[in-house]
C-alpha positions, -999 to +999 in steps of 0.1 A: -123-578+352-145-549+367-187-549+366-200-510+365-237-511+362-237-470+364-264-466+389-266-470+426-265-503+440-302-496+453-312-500+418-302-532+416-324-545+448-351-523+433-346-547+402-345-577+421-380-569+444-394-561+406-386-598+397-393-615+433-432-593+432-441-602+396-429-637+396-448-646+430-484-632+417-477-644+387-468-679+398-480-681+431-513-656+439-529-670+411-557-696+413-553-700+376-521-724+384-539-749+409-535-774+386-498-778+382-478-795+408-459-777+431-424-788+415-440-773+378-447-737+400-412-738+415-397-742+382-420-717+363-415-689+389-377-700+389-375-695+348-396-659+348-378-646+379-344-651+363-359-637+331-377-602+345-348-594+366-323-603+336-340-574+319-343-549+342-307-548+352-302-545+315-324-517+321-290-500+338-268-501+311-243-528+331-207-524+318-174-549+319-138-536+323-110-558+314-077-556+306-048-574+298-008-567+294+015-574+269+051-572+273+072-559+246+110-570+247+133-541+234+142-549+201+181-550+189+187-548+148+220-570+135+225-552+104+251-575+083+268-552+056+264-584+026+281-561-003+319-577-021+342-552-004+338-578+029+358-605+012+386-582+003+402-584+037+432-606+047+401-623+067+381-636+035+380-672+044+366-662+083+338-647+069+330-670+042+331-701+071+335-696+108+315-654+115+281-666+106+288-694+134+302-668+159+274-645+151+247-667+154+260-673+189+260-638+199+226-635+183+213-666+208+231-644+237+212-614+227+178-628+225+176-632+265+172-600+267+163-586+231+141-592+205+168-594+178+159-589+141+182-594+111+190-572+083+212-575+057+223-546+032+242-534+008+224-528-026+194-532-010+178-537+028+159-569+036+150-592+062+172-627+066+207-637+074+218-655+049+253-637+036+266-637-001+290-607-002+276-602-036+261-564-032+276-543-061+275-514-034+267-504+003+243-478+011+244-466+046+217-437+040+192-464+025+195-487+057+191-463+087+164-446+071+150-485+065+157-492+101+137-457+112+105-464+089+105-499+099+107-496+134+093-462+144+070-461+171+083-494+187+107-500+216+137-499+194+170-500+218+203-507+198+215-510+163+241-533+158+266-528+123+286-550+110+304-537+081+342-524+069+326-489+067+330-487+033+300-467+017+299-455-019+259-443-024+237-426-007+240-392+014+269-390+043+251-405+073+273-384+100+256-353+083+216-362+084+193-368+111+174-400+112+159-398+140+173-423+158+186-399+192+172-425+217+189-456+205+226-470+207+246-480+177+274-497+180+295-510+154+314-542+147+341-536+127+349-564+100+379-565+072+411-548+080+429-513+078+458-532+060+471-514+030+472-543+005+492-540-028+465-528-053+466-507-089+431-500-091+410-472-121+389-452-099+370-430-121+369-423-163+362-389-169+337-382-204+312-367-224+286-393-228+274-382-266+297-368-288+293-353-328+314-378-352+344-366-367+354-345-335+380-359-317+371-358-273+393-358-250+388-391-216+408-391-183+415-419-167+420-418-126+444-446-113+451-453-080+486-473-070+490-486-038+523-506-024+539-504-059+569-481-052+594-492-083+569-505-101+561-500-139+529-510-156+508-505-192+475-487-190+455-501-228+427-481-243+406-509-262+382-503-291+365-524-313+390-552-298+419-532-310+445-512-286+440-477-295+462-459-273+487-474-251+510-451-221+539-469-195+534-457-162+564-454-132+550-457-096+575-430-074+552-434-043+535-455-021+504-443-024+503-426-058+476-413-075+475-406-117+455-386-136+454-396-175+442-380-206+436-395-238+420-385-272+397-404-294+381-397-323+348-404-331+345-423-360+316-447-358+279-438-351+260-450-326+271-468-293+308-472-289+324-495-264+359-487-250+380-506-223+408-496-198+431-524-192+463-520-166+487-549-164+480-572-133+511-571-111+522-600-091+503-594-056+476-573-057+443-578-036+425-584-066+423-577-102+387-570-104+392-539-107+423-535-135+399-527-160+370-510-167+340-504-196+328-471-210+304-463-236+304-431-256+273-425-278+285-409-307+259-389-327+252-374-367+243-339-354+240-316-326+212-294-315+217-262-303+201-244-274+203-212-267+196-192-231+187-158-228+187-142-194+179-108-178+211-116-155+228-144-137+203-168-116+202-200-098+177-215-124+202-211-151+229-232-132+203-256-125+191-260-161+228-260-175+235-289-150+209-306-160+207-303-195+251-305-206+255-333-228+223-345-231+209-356-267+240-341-283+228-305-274+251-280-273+239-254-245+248-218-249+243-190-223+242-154-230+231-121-211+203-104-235+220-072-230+250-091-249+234-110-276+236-097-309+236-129-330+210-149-351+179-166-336+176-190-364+207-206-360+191-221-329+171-255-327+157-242-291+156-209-275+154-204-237+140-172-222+146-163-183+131-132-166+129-107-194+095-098-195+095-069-170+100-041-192+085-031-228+112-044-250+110-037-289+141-062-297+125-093-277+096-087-295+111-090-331+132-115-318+103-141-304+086-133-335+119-144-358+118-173-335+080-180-341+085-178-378+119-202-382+095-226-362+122-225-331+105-241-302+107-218-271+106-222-236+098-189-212+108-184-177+084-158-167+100-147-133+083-138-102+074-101-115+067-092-152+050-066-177+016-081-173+008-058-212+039-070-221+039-105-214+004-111-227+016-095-261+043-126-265+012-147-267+031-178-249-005-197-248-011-177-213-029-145-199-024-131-168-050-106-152-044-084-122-015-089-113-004-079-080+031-093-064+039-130-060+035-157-038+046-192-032+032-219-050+036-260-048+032-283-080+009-311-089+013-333-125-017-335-145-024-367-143-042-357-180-013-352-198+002-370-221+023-351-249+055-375-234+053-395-201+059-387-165+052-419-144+039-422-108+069-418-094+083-388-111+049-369-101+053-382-064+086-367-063+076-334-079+046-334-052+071-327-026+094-301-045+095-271-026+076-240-040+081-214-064+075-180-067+046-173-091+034-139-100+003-135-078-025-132-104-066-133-098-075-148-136-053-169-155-063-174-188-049-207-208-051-208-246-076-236-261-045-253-279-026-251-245-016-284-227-012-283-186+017-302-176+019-292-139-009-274-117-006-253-088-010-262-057-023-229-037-016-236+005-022-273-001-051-271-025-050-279-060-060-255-086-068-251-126-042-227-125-012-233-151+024-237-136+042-256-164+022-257-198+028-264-232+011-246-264+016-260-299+007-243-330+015-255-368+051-267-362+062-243-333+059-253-297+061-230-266+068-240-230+063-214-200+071-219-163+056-192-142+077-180-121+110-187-107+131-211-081+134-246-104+169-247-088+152-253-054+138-284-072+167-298-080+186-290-049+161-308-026+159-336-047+196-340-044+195-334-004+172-360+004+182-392-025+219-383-031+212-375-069+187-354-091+177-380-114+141-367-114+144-334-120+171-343-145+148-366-165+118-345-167+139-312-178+154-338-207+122-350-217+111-318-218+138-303-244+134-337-265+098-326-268+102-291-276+133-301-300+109-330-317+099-319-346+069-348-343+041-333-327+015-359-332+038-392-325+012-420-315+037-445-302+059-436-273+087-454-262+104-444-230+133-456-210+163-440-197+198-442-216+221-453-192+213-479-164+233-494-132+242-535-130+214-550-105+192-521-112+160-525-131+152-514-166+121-499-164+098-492-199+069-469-204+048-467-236+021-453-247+000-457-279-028-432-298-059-439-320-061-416-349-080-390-327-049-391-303-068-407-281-051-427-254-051-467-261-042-494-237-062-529-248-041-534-277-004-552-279+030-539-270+060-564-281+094-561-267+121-577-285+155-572-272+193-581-285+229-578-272+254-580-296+233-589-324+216-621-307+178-622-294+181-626-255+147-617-246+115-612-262+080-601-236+047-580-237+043-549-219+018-546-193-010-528-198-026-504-172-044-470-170-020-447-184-007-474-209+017-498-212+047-506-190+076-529-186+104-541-159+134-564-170+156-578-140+188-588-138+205-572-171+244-582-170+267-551-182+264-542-218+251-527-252+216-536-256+192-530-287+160-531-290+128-531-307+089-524-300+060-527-318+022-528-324-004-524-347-040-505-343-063-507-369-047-508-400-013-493-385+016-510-373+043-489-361+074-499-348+103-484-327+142-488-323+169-482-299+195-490-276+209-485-238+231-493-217+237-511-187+269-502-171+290-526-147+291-513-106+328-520-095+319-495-067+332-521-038+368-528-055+380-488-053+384-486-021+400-523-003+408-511+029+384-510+055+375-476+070+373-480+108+377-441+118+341-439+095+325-467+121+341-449+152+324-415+145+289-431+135+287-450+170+298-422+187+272-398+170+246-425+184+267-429+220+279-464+208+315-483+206+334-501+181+340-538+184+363-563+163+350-598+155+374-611+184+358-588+210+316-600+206+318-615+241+323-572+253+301-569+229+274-591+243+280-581+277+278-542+269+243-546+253+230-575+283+245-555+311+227-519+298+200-511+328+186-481+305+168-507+276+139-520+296+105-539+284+077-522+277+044-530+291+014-526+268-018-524+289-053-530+264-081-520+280-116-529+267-152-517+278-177-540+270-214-531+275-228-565+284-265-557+268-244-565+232-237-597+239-255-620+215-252-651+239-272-638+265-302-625+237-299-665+231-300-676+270-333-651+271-349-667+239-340-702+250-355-694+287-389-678+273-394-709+252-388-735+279-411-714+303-437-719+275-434-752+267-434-763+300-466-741+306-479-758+273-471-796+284-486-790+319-519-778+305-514-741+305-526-716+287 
């Protein structure tokens, strides 16, 4: 602790000859004080001495430095891989009794030096140790990212993994960068390389919705492992009843089998179907001899039609996005080619043809306009401004002069189907499109802004996506072009494109919706994973479509026929929303309702949660996985019998040092509040005392 009182130390003399001068006329030159004893005078010039030269070194801005230190151990993270592949080693009984006991000691090891935190993972990444090998999958992705965020900026030295190195979700860690260049990872390496005996379905091949009466055609993928000689029954089960029934011969060790059935579609609505294979005598486990499917078999299907100027990325984007979806059939022609009927279209998609005058995509938007076909324009990043104002798409474009790149923003006023919070953050940080560049855009009164533009990070009233409804016939135009972008980062930094897949799928439903004024909105997806939530959006209108969120939303929901579950939504700004946990595999149905006013609407459906057998595809543990992640982080791979190398390796490291944190603090010493106190209380006792001597 330091004193800097910022002037020269002859101040401070100066300060204290100030005091000694006043205090001695004061106290001792004046004839005024005769009548108080000498002891009264000593103490009175004693009290205003201490209090004039108190204020005049305040007077030069006096200053205290201090500091203090902190030292920060380096920090080591035992990540423990807790999903069910871990007890499908030859070892299962090791790590369901004696490894926590062996970890736990190498933990207490570690902590002399480190400051260890515990992770487990699998499904999910959270704090704790205690071990069920219960995760439906392991996501390696989700936990070094985890590890980054959670740790970043801090004196993060090693990473220790335990796991088999058997990852189904998530993107390949050896191929992205986390970040992580300054810190070891090594891996302990659990399970065994072992080829057990194993018949195993590894993936059913099939259109999720399919038109009744068609027959569609299922593959089944089996995998056979240490069943040379053997023969076995692969069942197809519907209804309870084997459908379809094939013998299989095994000729190789490892052998893989590729299966196709055909099943007709004879019942509407949700069908359930089963793959059974016999369980032979020895296999690692039969979890994973059968497996559920669900086919949604449908009265009708709607037909889309795309019409492009030439081949494009967007189109392969949309196509991926949109195959067998609602029970659309998607069909893609060159408009140089086409030469067949609007009308026999529920949806017509238009990409990049409006940069030249064209007679016949006039007549045929109009055709379109008057069969009330919903369309949905791609304007391209050059048009025919003339020409592209005359298709009257519900926007005008002025002066336009080349492109440029735009970013999105959601409306946060929209409302014509729902886009949640985290569909809009995700679209926030879509990469840009190219718009054409255009000083005054112009949106029609009966237009409906879905996305904004965001011009070099600032949001503008300018249109990127927006809707425009008229009688029965709704339009939909994206300016500009590079949606496939969208989708492609989406899937390079999640591992899926679930977001851009959803929005483009509520999109068509609304343009295919023949309902343009529906005041009760029910939204959930139609397919969901075991252990994954169920999330429910809804939203409710007054008669003057205003948005409502004060009345009631009931939830009733059923699996096979039988009331499991029956809750209110929760209310909150943009209406009404709803999270069920914990949903076993299955069919479910359900059903909403409400009333307003005098109306009570209600609303039916159904999805589906589907089982994860992810961790029983692959039994074997994948050590050469483990080896080339430590080595991409300069680390080594240890077995459960070598944690004493282990312990060693990480304790004997001379690079991982403490850090010392140093907090210095100035502190001007006129702030402090006790010594405004000490100079109150020490003018009051120099006045009493002058008061109970007689003073004045």
């Amino acid at each position: 602790m330091d004193l800097d009182i910022g002037y020269s130390f002859y101040y401070v003399i100066i300060c204290f000859f100030i005091a000694l001068i006043y205090s001695l006329s004061l106290y001792f030159r004046n004839s005024k004080n005769k009548h108080f004893s000498k002891a009264i005078i000593y103490l009175l010039f004693s009290l205003r001495f201490f209090l004039v030269l108190v204020l005049c070194l305040l007077l030069l801005e006096p200053i205290i430095y201090s500091s203090s230190e902190k030292i920060e151990k380096p920090i080591l993270v035992f990540a423990q891989d807790n999903s069910e592949s871990i007890l499908l080693s030859s070892d299962s009984v090791f790590y369901l009794n004696n490894y926590q006991d062996s970890i736990n000691k190498l933990k207490s090891e570690l902590a002399l030096k480190y400051d260890v935190k515990t992770i487990n993972f699998g499904s999910k990444v959270k704090k704790g140790s205690s071990l069920s090998y219960k995760d439906k999958y392991t996501n390696f992705d989700q936990l070094l990212t985890n590890i980054k965020g959670r740790y970043f900026g801090r004196n993060l030295a090693s990473i220790v993994i335990a796991s088999d190195g058997i990852f189904n979700v998530g993107a390949h860690p050896l191929y992205k960068d986390y970040g992580l260049d300054n810190v070891i990872v090594h891996a302990l390496s659990l399970g065994d390389t072992i080829v057990r005996k194993d018949n195993s379905i590894q993936k059913i091949r099939h259109n999720k919705k399919v038109k009744i009466g068609n027959k569609f055609p299922v593959e089944l993928q089996l995998l056979s492992k240490s069943f040379k000689g053997a023969k076995f029954n692969v069942q197809l089960i519907h209804d309870g009843k084997v459908i379809d029934e094939k013998l299989l011969s095994v000729d190789q060790k490892l052998q893989v089998f590729n299966i196709p059935f055909t099943i007709n579609a004879e019942k509407e609505g949700v069908n359930k179907y089963e793959f059974k294979i016999d369980q032979l005598e020895g296999e690692i486990t039969y979890r994973n001899n059968s497996s559920v499917f669900y086919i949604d078999v449908i009265k009708e299907t709607l037909k889309v039609l795309v019409i492009a100027s030439s081949p494009h990325p967007d189109i392969a984007a949309l196509k991926a996005s949109l195959n067998n979806k609602i029970g659309r059939d998607l069909e893609i022609v060159l408009f140089s080619d086409f030469n067949g009927n609007v009308v026999d279209y529920d949806l017509l998609i238009l990409h990049r043809l409006y940069n030249n005058n064209s007679n016949k995509l006039f007549k045929l938007i109009e055709k379109a306009k008057m069969a009330n076909i919903s369309i949905l324009h791609f304007s391209g990043n050059t048009l025919s401004q003339p020409y592209f104002n005359k298709m009257k798409t519900g926007v005008q474009l002025e002066k336009i002069n080349g492109s440029y790149n735009v970013s999105c923003e959601v409306n946060p006023g929209f409302n014509s189907f729902i886009i949640d919070s985290e569909m809009a953050e995700i679209f926030s940080d879509y990469p840009p499109l190219d718009v054409p560049f255009s000083s005054d855009y112009k949106s029609a009164s009966n237009s409906d802004v879905i996305i904004n533009q965001k011009i070099n990070g600032v949001l503008t009233n300018y249109p990127l996506i927006q809707l425009l409804s008229s009688n029965s016939q709704k339009q939909c135009t994206i300016l500009g072009e590079g949606i496939w972008r969208w989708r492609f980062n989406e899937y390079l930094e999640n591992g899926n494109s679930k977001v851009f897949d959803a929005f483009f799928s509520k999109l068509i439903q609304y343009l295919l919706s023949s309902d343009k004024k529906n005041r009760f909105i029910i939204d959930l997806d139609q397919e969901y994973k075991e252990n994954n939530p169920v999330r429910i959006y809804s939203k409710l209108y007054n008669d003057n479509y205003e948005l409502v969120n004060s009345a009631n939303v009931q939830f009733e929901l059923f699996k096979d026929s039988v009331k499991i579950l029956e809750k209110k939504f929760n209310s909150y700004d943009n209406g009404y929303s709803l999270t069920l946990n914990q949903l076993g595999p299955g069919n479910y149905t359900y059903k909403a309702s409400s009333e307003l006013g005098k109306n009570s609407y209600l609303k039916k459906g159904s999805f589906i949660v589907k089982e994860l057998k992810l961790e029983y595809m692959k039994t074997n543990a994948d050590f050469q996985f483990l080896k080339q992640l430590s080595s991409k982080y300069n680390g080594s791979v240890f077995t459960t019998s070598q944690l004493d190398n282990l312990a060693s390796n990480l304790l004997n490291n001379v690079d991982v040092v403490e850090i010392i944190h140093v907090d210095s603090k100035n502190e001007e010493i006129i702030k402090w509040k006790f010594l405004f106190l000490i100079i109150t209380v020490f003018l009051i006792l120099e006045w009493f005392i002058r008061k109970f001597s007689g003073g004045y």
